[in-house]
C-alpha positions as a Markdown table, in Angstrom:
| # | Residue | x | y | z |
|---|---|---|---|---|
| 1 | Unk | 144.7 | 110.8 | 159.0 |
| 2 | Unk | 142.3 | 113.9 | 159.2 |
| 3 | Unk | 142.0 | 113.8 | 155.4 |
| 4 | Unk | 141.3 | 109.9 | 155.1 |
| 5 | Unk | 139.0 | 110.0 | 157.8 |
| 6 | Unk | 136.9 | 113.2 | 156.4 |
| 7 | Unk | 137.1 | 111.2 | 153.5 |
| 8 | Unk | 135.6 | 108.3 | 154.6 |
| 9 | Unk | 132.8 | 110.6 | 155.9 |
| 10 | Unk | 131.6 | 111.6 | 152.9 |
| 11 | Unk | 131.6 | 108.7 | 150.8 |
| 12 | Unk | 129.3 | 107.2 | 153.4 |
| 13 | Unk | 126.8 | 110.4 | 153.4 |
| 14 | Unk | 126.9 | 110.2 | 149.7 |
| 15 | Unk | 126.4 | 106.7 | 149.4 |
| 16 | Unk | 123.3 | 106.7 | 152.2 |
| 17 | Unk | 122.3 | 109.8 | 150.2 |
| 18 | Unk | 122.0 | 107.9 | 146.8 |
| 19 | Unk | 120.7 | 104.9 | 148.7 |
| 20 | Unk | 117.9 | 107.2 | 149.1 |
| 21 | Unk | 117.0 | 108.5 | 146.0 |
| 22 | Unk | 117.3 | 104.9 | 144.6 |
| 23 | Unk | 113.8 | 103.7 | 142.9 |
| 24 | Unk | 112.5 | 100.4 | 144.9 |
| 25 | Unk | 112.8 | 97.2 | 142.6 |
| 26 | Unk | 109.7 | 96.2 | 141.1 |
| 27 | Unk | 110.7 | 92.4 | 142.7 |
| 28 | Unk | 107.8 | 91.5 | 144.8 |
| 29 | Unk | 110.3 | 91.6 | 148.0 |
| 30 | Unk | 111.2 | 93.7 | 150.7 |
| 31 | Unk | 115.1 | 95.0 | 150.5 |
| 32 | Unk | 116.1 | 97.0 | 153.3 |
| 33 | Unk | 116.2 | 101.4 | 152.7 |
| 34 | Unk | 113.7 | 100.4 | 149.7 |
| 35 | Unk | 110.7 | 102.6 | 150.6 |
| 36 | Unk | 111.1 | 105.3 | 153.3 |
| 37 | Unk | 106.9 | 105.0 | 154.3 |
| 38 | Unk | 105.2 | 102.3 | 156.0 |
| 39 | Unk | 101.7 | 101.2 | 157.9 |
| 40 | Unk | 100.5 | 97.9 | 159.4 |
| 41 | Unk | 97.1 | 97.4 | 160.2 |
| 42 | Unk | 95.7 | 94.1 | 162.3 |
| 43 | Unk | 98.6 | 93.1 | 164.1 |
| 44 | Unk | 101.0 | 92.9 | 160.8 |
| 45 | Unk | 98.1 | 91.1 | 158.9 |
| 46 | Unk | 98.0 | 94.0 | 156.3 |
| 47 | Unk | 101.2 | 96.2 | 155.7 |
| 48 | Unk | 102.2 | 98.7 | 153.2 |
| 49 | Unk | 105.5 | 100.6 | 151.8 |
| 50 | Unk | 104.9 | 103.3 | 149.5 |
| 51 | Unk | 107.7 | 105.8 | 148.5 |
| 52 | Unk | 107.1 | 109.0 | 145.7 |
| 53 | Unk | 109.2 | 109.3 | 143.0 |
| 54 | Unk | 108.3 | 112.1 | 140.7 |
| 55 | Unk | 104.8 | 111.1 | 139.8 |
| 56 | Unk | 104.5 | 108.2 | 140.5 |
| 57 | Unk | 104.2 | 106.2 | 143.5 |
| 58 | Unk | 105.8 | 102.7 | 144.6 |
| 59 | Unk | 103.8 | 100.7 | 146.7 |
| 60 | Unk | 104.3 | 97.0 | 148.0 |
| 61 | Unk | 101.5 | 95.5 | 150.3 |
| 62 | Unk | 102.2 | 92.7 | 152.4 |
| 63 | Unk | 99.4 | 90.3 | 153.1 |
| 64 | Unk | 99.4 | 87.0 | 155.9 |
| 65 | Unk | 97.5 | 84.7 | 152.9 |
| 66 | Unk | 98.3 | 82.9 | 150.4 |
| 67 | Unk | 95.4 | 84.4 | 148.7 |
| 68 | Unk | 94.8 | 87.8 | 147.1 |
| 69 | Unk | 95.8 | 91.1 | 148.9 |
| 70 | Unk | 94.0 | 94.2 | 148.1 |
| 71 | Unk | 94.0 | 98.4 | 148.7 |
| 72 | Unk | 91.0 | 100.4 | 148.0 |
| 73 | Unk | 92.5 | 103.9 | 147.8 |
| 74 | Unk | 90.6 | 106.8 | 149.2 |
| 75 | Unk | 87.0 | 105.1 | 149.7 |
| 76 | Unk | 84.6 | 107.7 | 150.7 |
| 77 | Unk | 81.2 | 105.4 | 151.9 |
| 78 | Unk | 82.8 | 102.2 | 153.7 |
| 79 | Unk | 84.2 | 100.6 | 150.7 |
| 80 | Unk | 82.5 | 102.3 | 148.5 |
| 81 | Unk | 83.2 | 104.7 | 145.6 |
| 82 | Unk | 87.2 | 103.2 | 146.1 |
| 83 | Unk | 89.9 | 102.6 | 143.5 |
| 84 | Unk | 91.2 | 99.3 | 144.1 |
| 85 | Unk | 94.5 | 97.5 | 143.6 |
| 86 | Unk | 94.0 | 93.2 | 144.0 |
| 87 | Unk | 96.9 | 91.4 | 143.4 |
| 88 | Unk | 98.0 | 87.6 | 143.7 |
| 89 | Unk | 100.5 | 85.1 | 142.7 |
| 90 | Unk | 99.8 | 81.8 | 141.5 |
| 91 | Unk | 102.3 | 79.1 | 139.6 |
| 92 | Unk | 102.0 | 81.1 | 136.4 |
| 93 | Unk | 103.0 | 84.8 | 138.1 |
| 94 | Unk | 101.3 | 87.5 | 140.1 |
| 95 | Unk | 98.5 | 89.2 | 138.9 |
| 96 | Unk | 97.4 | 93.0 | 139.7 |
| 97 | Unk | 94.6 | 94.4 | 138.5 |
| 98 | Unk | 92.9 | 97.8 | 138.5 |
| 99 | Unk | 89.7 | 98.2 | 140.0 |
| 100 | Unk | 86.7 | 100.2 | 140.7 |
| 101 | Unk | 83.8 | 99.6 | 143.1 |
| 102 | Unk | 81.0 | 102.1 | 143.2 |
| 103 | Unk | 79.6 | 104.2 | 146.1 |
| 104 | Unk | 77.1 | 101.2 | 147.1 |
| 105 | Unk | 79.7 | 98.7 | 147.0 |
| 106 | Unk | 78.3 | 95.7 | 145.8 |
| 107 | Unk | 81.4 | 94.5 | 144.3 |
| 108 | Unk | 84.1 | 95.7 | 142.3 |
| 109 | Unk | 84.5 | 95.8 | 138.1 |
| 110 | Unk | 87.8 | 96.1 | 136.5 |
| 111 | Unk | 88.3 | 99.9 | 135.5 |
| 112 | Unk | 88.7 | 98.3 | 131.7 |
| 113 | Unk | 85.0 | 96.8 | 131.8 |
| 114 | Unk | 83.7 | 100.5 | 133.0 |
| 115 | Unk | 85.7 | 101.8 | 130.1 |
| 116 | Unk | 88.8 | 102.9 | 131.9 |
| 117 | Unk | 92.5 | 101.1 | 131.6 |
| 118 | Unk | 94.0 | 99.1 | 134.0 |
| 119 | Unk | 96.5 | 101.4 | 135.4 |
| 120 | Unk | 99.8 | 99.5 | 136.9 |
| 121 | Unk | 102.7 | 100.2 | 135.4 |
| 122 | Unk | 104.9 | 97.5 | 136.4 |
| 123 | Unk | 104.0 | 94.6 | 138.7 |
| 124 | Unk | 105.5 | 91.6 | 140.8 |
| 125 | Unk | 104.4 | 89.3 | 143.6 |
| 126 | Unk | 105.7 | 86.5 | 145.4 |
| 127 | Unk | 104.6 | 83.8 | 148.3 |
| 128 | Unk | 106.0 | 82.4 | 151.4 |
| 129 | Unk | 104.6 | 80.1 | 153.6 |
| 130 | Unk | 102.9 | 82.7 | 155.1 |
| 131 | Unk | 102.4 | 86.2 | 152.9 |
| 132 | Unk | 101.9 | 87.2 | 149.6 |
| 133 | Unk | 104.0 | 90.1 | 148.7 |
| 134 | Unk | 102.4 | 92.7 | 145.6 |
| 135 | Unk | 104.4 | 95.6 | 144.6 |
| 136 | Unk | 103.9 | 97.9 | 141.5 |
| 137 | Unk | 103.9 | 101.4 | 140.8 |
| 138 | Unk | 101.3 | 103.7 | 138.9 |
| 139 | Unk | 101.1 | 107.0 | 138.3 |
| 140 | Unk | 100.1 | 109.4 | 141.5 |
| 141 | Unk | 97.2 | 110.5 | 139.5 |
| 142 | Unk | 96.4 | 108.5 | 136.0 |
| 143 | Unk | 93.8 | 111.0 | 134.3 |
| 144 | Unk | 91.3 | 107.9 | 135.1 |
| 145 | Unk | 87.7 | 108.6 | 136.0 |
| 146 | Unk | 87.6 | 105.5 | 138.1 |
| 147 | Unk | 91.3 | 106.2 | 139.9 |
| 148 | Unk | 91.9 | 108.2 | 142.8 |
| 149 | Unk | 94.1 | 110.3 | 143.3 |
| 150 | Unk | 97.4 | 109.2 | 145.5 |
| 151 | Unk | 98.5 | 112.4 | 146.8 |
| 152 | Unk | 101.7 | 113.7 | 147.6 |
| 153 | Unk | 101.1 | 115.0 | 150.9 |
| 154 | Unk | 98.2 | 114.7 | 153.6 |
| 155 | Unk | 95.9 | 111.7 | 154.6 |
| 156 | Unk | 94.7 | 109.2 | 152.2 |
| 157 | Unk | 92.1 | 107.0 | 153.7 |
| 158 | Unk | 92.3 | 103.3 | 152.3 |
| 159 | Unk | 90.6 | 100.0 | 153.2 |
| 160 | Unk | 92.6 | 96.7 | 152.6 |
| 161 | Unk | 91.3 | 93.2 | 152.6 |
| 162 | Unk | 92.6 | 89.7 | 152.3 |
| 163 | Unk | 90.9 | 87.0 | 150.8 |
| 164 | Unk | 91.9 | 83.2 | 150.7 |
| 165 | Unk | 92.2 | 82.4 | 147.4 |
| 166 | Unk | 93.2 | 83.5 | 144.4 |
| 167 | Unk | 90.2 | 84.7 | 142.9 |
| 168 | Unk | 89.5 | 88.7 | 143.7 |
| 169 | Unk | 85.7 | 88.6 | 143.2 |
| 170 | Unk | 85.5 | 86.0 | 146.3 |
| 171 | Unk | 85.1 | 87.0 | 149.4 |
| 172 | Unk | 87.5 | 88.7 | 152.0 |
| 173 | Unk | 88.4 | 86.8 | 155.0 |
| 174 | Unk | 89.4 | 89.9 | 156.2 |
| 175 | Unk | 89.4 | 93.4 | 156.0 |
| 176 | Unk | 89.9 | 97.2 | 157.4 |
| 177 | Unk | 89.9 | 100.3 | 157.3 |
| 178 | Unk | 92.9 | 103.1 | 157.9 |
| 179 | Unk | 95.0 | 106.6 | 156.8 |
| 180 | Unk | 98.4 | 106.9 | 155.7 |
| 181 | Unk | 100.2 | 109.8 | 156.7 |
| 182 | Unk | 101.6 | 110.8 | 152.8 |
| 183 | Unk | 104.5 | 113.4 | 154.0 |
């Protein structure tokens, strides 16, 4: 009885254990024990899961639109001088897209346009009746001039936004500004 139940121990703490070290699913979706880190900003408006693997970094953003959802990474005037991730979904798929907007933010131009590359490795998105859902991953730093940095440990300042439609160079319904505690 001893043995089974000793047993029975540590096949859970090794399956919890593995359950851990398990990569999230690149899905567009939240599954539970998927990423370990989280933030919400405005009341659950704007949320984010992020989890390090290596060097790279997982993140899904949650959104209350049906519009585009977008995270400037590490903006250092406002939203200024900011890497920024937009995504949306429309009938044909989701869409992410690399950005850059300069330290006078007057708008933001796709890191390819300012000769950079667009950055996201792997993408998804989905819609219900009240969020849109990005996730990708990228690498923690991409060697980019016009990509920050997502570091390992520490405070990363960010500033999120929301916009109503599907078209990232229209205006934000609404936005903010916020840290994550990397750890």
């Amino acid at each position: 009885m001893r043995k089974a139940l000793i047993l029975a121990i540590t096949l859970f703490l090794l399956t919890f254990a593995f359950a851990q070290t398990l990569k999230p699913k690149i899905d567009g979706k939240l599954s539970p024990n998927e990423y370990p880190h989280y933030a919400s900003f405005s009341n659950g408006d704007f949320q984010i899961y992020w989890k390090i693997e290596g060097d790279e970094v997982y993140i899904l953003m949650i959104g209350k639109t049906k519009g585009y959802v977008a995270l400037g990474i590490n903006p250092t005037v406002k939203a200024g001088d900011a890497d920024y991730i937009i995504g949306y979904v429309t009938d044909k798929g989701a869409q992410v897209l690399d950005y850059y907007a300069p330290e006078k933010h007057m708008g933001h131009t796709l890191d390819e346009k300012l000769g950079g590359k667009n950055d996201i490795l792997e993408l998804a998105g989905t819609e219900d009746k009240e969020y849109t859902y990005i996730e990708f991953r990228r690498k923690l730093d991409t060697k980019d001039k016009y990509d920050k940095v997502f570091p390992k440990t520490g405070t990363l300042k960010i500033v999120w936004a929301l916009g109503n439609s599907d078209d990232p160079n229209s205006m934000h319904v609404k936005r903010g500004y916020g840290e994550l505690k990397i750890n």
